[in-house]
VEXTORGU-626865 format. One line per field, with one value per atom (N, C-alpha, C): residue in one letter; atom name; z, y, x; residue number from 1. Coordinates in steps of 0.1 Angstrom, whole numbers, always signed. Layout:
<recs>
code	[a,...]
site	[CA,...]
c3	[Z,...]
c2	[Y,...]
c1	[X,...]
pos	[NUM,...]
</recs>
This chain:
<recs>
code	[x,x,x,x,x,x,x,x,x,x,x,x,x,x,x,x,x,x,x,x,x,x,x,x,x,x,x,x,x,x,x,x,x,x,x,x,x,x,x,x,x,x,x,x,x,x,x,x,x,x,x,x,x,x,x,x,x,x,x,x,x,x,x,x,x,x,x,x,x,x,x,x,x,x,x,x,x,x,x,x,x,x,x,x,x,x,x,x,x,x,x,x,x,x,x,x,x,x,x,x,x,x,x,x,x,x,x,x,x,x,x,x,x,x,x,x,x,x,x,x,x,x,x,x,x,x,x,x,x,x,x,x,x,x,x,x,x,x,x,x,x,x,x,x,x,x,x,x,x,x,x,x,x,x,x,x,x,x,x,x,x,x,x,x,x,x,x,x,x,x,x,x,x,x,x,x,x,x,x,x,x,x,x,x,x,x,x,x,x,x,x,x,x,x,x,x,x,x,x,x,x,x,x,x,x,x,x,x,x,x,x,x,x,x,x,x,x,x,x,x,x,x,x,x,x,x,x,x,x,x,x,x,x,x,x,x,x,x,x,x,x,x,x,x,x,x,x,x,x,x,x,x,x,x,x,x,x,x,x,x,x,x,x,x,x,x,x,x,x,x,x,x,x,x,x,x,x,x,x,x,x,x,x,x,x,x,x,x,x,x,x,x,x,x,x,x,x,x,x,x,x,x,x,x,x,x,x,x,x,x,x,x,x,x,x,x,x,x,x,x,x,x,x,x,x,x,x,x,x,x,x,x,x,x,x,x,x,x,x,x,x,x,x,x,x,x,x,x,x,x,x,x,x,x,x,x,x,x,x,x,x,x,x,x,x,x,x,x,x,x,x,x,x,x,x,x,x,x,x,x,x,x,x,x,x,x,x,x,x,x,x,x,x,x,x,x,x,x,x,x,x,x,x,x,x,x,x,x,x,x,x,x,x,x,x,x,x,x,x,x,x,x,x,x,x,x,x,x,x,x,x,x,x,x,x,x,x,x,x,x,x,x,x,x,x,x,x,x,x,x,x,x,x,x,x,x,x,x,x,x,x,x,x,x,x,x,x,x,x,x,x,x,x,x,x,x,x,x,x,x,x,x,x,x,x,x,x,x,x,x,x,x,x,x,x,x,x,x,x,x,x,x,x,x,x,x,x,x,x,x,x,x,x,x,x,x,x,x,x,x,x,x,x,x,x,x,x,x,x,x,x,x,x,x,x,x,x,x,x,x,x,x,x,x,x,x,x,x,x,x,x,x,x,x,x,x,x,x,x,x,x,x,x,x,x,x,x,x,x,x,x,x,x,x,x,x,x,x,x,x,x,x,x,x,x,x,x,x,x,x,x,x,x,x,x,x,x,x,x,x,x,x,x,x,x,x,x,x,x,x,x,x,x,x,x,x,x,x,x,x,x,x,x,x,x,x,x,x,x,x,x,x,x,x,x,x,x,x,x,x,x,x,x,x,x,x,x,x,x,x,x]
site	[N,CA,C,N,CA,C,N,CA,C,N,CA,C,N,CA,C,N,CA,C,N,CA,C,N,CA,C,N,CA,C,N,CA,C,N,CA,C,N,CA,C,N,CA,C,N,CA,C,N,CA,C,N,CA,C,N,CA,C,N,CA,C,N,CA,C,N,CA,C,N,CA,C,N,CA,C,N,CA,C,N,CA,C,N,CA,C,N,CA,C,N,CA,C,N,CA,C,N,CA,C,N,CA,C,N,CA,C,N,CA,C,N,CA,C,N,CA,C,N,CA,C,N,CA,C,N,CA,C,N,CA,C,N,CA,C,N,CA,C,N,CA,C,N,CA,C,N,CA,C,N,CA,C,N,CA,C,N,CA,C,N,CA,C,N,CA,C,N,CA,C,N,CA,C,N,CA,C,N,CA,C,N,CA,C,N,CA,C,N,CA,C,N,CA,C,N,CA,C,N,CA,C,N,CA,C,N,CA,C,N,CA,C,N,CA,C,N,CA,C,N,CA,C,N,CA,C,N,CA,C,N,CA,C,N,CA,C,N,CA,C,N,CA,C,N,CA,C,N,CA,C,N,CA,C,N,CA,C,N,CA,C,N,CA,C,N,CA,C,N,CA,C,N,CA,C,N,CA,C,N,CA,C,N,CA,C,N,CA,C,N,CA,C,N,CA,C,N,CA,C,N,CA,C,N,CA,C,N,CA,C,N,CA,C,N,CA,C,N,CA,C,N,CA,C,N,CA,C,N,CA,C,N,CA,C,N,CA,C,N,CA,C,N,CA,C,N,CA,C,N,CA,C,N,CA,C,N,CA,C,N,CA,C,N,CA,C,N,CA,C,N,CA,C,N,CA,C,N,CA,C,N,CA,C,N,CA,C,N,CA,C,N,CA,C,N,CA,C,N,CA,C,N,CA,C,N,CA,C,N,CA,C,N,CA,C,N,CA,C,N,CA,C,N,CA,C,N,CA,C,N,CA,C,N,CA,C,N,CA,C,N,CA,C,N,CA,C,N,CA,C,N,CA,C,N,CA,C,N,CA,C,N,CA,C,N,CA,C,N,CA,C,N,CA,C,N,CA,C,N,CA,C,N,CA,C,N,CA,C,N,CA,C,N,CA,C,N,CA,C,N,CA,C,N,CA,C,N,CA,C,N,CA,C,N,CA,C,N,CA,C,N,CA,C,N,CA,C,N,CA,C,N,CA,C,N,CA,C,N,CA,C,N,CA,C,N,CA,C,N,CA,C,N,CA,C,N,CA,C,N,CA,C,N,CA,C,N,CA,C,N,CA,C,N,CA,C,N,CA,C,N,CA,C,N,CA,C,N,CA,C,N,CA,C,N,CA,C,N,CA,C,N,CA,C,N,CA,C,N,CA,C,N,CA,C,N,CA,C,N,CA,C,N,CA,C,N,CA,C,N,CA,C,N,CA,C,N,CA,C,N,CA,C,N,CA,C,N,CA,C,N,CA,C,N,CA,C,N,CA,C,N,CA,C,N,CA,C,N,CA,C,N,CA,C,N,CA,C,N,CA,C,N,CA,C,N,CA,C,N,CA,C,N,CA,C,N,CA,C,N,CA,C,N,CA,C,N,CA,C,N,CA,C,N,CA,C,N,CA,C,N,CA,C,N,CA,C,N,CA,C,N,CA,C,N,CA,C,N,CA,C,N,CA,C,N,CA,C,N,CA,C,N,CA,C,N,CA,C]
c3	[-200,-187,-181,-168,-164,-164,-158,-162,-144,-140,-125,-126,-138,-134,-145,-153,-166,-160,-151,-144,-137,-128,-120,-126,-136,-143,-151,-151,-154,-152,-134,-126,-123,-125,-119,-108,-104,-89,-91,-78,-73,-71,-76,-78,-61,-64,-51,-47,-55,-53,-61,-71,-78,-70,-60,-51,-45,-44,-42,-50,-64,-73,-77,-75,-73,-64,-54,-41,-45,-53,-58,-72,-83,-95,-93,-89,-86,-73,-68,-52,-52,-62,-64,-81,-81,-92,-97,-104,-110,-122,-125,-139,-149,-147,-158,-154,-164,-160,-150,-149,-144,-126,-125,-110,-107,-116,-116,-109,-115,-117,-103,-97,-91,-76,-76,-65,-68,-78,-75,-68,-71,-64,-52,-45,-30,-28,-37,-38,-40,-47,-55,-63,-70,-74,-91,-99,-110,-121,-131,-140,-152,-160,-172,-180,-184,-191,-188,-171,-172,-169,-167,-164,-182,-192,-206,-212,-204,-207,-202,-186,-179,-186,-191,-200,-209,-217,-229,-226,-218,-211,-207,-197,-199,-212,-220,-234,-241,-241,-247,-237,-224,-221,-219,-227,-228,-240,-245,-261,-264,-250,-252,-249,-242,-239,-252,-252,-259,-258,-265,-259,-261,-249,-249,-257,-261,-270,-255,-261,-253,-239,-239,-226,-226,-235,-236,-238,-244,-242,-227,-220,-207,-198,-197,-191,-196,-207,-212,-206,-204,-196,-184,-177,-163,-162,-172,-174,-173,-179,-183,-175,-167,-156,-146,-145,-131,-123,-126,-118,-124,-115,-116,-114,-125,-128,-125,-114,-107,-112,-114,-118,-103,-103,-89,-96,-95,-103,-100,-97,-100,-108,-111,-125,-120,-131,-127,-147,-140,-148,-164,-166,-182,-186,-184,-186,-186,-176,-176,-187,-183,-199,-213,-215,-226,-228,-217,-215,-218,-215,-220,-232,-241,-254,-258,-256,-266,-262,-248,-247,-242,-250,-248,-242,-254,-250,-233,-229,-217,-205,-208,-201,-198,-204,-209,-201,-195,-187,-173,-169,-157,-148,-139,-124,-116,-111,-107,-104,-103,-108,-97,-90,-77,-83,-82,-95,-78,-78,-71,-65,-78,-80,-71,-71,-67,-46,-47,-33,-25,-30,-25,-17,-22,-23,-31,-34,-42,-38,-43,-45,-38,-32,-22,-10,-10,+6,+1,+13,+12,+8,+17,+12,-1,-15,-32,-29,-22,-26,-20,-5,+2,-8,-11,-21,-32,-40,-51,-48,-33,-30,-25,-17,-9,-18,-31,-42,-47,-49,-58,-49,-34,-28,-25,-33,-33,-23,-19,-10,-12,-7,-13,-15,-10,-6,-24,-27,-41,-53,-48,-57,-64,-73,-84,-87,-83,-83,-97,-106,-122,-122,-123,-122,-129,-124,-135,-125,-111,-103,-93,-90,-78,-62,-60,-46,-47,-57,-56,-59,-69,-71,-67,-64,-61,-46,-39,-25,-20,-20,-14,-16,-24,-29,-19,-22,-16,+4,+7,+19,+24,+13,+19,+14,+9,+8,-3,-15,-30,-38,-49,-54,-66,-72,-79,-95,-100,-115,-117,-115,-121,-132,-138,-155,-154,-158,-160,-176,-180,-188,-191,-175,-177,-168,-168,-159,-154,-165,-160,-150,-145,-136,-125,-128,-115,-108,-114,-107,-95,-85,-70,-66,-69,-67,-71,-79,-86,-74,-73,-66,-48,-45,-32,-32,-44,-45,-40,-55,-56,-42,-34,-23,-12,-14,-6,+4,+5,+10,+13,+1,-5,-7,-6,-14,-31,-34,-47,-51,-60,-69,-72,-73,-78,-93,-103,-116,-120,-129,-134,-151,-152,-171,-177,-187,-194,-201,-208,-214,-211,-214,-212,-218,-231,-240,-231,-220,-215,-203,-198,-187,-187,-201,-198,-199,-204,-197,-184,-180,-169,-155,-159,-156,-157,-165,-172,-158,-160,-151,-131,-129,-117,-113,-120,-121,-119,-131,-129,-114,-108,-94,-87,-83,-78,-76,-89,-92,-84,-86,-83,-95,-106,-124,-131,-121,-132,-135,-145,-145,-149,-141,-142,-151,-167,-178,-183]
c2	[+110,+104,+101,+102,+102,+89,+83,+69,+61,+72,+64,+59,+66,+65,+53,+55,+46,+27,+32,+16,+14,+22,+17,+14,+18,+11,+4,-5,-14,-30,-24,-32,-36,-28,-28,-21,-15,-7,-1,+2,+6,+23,+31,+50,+47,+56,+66,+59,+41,+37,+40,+48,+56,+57,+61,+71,+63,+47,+35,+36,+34,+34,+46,+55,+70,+67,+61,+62,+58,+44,+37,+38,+40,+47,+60,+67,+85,+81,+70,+79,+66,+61,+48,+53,+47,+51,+30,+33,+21,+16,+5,+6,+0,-3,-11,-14,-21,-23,-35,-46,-59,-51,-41,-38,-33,-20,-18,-30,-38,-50,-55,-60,-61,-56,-42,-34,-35,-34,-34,-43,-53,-69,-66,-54,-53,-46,-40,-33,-41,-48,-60,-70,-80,-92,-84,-95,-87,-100,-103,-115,-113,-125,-123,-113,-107,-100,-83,-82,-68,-67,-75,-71,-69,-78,-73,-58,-57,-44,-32,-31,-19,-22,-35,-30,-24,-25,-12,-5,+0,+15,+24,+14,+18,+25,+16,+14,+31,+29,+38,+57,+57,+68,+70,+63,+71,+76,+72,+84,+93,+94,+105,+118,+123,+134,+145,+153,+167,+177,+187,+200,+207,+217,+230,+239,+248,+258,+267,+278,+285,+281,+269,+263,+267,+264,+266,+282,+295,+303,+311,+305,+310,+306,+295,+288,+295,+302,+312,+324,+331,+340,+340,+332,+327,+329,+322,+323,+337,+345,+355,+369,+366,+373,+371,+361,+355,+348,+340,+329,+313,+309,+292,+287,+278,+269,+255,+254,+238,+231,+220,+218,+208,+211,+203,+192,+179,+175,+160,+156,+144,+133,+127,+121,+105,+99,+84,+82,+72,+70,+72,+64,+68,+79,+87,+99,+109,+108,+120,+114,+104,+99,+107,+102,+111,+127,+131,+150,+149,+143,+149,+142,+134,+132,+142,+147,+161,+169,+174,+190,+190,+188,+187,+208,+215,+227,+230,+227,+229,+223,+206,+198,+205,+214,+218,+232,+236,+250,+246,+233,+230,+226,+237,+236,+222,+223,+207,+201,+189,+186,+176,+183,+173,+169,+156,+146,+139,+135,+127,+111,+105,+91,+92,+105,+106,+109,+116,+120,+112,+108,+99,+105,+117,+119,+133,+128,+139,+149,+162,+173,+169,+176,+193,+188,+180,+179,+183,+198,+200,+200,+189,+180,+182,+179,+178,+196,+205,+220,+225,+217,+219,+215,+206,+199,+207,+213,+221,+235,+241,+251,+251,+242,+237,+235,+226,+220,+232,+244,+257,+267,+263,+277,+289,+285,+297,+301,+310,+322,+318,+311,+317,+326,+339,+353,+358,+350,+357,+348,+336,+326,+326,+321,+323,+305,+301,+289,+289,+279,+282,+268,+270,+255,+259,+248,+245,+241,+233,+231,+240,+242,+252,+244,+233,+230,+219,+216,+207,+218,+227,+237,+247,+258,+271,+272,+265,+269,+263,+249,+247,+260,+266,+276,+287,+292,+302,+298,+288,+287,+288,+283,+286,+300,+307,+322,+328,+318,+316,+324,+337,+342,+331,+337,+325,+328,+318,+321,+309,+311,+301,+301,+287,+286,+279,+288,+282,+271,+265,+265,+250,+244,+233,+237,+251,+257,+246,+237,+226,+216,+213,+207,+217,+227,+239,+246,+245,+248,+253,+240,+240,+251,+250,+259,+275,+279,+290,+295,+287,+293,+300,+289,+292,+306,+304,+319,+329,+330,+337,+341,+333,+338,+340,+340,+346,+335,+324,+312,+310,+308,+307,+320,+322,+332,+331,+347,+347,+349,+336,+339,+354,+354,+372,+368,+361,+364,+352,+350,+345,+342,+329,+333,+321,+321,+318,+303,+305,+294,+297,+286,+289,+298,+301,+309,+325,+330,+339,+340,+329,+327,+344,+338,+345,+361,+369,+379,+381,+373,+370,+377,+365,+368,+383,+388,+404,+414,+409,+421,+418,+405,+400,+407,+407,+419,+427,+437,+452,+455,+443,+448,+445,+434,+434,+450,+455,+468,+482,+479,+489,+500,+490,+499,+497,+486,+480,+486,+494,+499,+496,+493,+487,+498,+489,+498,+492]
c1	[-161,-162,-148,-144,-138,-131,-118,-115,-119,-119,-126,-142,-151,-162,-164,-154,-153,-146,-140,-140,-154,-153,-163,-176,-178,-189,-187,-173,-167,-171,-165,-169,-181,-195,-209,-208,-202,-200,-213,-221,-232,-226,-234,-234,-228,-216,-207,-200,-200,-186,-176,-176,-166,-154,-155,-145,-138,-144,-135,-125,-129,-120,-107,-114,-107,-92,-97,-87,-74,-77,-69,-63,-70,-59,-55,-58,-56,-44,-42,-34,-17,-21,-5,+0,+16,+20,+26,+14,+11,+27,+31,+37,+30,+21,+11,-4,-11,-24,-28,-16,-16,-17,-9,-7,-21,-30,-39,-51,-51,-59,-59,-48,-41,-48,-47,-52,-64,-73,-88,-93,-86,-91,-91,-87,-84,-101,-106,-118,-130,-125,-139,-134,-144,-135,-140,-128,-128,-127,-133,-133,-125,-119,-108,-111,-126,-130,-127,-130,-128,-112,-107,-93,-86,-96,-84,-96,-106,-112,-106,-101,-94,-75,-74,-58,-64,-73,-77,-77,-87,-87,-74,-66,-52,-42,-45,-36,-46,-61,-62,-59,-64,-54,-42,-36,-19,-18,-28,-29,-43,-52,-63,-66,-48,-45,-49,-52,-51,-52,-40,-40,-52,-54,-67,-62,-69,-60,-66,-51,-49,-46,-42,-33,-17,-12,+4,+4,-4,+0,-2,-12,-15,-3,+5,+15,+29,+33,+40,+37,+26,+24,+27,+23,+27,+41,+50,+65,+71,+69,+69,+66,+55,+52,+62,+72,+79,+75,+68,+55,+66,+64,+71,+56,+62,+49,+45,+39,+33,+18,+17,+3,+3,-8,-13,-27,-25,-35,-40,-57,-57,-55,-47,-44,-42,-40,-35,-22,-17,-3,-2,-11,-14,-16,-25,-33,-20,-13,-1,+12,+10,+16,+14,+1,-2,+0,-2,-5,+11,+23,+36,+37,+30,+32,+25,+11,+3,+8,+12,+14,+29,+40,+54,+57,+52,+56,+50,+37,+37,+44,+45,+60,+67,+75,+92,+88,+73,+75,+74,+70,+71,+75,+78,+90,+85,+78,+74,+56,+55,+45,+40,+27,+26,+12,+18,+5,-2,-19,-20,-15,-11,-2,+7,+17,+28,+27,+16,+14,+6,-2,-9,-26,-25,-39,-41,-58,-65,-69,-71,-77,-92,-97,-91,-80,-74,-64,-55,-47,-44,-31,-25,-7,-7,-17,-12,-10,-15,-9,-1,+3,+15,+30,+28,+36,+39,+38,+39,+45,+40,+42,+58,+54,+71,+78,+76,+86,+94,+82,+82,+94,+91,+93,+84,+73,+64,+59,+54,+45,+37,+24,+13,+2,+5,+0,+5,+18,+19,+19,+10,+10,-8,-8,-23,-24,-36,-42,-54,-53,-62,-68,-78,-89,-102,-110,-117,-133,-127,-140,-133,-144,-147,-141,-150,-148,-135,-127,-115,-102,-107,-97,-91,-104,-105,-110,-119,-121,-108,-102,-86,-80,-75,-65,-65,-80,-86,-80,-89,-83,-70,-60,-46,-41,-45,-44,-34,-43,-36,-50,-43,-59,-57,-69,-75,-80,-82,-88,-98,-109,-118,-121,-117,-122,-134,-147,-161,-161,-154,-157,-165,-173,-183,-191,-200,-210,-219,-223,-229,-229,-218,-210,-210,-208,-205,-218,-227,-239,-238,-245,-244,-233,-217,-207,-214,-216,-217,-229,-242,-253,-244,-239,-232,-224,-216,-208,-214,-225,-235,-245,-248,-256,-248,-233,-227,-221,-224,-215,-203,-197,-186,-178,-167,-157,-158,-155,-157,-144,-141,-125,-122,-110,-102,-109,-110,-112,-117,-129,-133,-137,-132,-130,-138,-140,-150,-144,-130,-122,-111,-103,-86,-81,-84,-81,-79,-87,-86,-76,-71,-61,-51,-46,-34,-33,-47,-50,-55,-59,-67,-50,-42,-29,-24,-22,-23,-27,-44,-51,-48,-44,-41,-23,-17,-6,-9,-14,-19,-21,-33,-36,-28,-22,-11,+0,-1,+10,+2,-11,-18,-19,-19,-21,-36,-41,-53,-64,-74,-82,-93,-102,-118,-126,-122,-132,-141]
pos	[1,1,1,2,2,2,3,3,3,4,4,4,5,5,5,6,6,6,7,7,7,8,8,8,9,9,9,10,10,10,11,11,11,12,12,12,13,13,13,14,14,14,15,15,15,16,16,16,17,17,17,18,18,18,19,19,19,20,20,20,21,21,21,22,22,22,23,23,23,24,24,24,25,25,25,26,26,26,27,27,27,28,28,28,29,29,29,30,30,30,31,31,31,32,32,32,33,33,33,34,34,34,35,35,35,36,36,36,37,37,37,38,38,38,39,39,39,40,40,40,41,41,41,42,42,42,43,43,43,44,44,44,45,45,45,46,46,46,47,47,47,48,48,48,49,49,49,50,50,50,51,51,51,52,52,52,53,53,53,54,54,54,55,55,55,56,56,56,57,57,57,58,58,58,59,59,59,60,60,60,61,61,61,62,62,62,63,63,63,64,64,64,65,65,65,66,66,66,67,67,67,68,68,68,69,69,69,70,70,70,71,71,71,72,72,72,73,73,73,74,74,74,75,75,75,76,76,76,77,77,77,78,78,78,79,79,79,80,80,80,81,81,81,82,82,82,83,83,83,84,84,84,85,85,85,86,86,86,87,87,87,88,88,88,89,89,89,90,90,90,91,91,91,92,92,92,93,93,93,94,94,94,95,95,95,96,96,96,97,97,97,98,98,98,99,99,99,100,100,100,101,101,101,102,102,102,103,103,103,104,104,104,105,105,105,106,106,106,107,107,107,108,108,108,109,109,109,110,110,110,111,111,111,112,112,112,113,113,113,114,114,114,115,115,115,116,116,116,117,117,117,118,118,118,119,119,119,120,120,120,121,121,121,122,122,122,123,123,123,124,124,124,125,125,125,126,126,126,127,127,127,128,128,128,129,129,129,130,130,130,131,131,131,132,132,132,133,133,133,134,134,134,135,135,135,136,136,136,137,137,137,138,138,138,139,139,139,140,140,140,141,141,141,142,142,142,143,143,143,144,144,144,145,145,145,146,146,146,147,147,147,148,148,148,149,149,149,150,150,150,151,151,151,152,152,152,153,153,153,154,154,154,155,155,155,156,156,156,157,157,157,158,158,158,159,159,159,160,160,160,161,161,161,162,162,162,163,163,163,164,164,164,165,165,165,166,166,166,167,167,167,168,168,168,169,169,169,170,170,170,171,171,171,172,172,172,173,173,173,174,174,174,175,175,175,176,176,176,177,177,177,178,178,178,179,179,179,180,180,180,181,181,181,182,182,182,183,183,183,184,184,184,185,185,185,186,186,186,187,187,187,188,188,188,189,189,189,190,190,190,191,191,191,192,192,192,193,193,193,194,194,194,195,195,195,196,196,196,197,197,197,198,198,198,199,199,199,200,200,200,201,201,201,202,202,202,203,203,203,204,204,204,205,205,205,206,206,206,207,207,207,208,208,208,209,209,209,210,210,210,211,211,211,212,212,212,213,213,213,214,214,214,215,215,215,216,216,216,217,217,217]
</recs>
């Protein structure tokens, strides 16, 4: 569970006030849990208990990061191809905390990092991909966008004229997205993969075409 849905049912927030909550750990760059606390009270009132509950929660995501396998070698590929590597990402302070204590090798490949905290808003708006792209320099006619949901990840991308790699790997959640593809709604990603583990072929054959070498066997 997410740590937005994980407060907000903290708090007793009523279903789809999540996104209250969302606004506010995802879009400030907090230094602690007291600031956290702090701003919710701007959302709703909050009692002694859930404030030393959401410092746990705090305390425990800065150590619940862990690496995917086949994350660091897809992000090496990336490298490797000539691709600078940006993560564009909802996150809040802790959480990214942790991701550079578990996944140091992927840290150490990335050119810059346009976190929501830092920008001050989330996925799909545009600005968190303007921001990466401008940080990068990048084109995005020759830049490749790698996600996981469809309508926060891959349709932004797609619109700003970035191909794409959707990682299915919570079909469950993607449903609704998938049928739209599917009946033709939606644009269909350049490549679609099953787990991370396949990214970085995935990368491979998005080359090839690029080169005009790839062959559909």
């Amino acid at each position: 569970m997410s740590p937005t849905k994980q407060i907000a049912r903290l708090l007793g927030l009523p279903p789809g006030q999540d996104r209250l909550v969302g606004d506010v750990i995802m879009c400030r760059e907090f230094a602690g849990p007291r600031e956290v606390c702090a701003a919710l009270a701007e959302v709703t009132s909050l009692d002694r208990q859930q404030e030393e509950a959401l410092t746990r929660l705090w305390v425990d995501q800065e150590k619940a990061a862990v690496e995917i396998p086949g994350a660091a070698r897809a992000v090496m590929r990336a490298r490797e191809l000539g691709f600078a590597v940006g993560l564009v990402s909802d996150i809040w302070v802790p959480y990214y905390r942790a991701f550079l204590g578990a996944c140091p090798d992927i840290a150490a490949l990335v050119d810059y990092a346009a976190l929501s905290f830092r920008v001050g808003r989330k996925k799909p708006a545009e600005e968190l991909y303007r921001a990466a792209l401008e940080a990068l320099g990048a084109d995005p006619r020759r830049s490749v966008m790698i996600g996981d949901t469809y309508e926060k990840d891959i349709l932004p991308a797609i619109n700003m004229g970035l191909a794409t790699i959707w990682v299915l790997s919570r079909p469950e959640r993607e449903y609704p997205a998938m049928a739209r593809v599917l009946w033709g709604e939606w644009p269909r990603p350049d490549i679609i993969v099953r787990n991370t583990s396949r990214i970085a072929r995935a990368l491979d054959e998005l080359e090839q075409k690029r080169r005009g070498t790839y062959s559909w066997k």
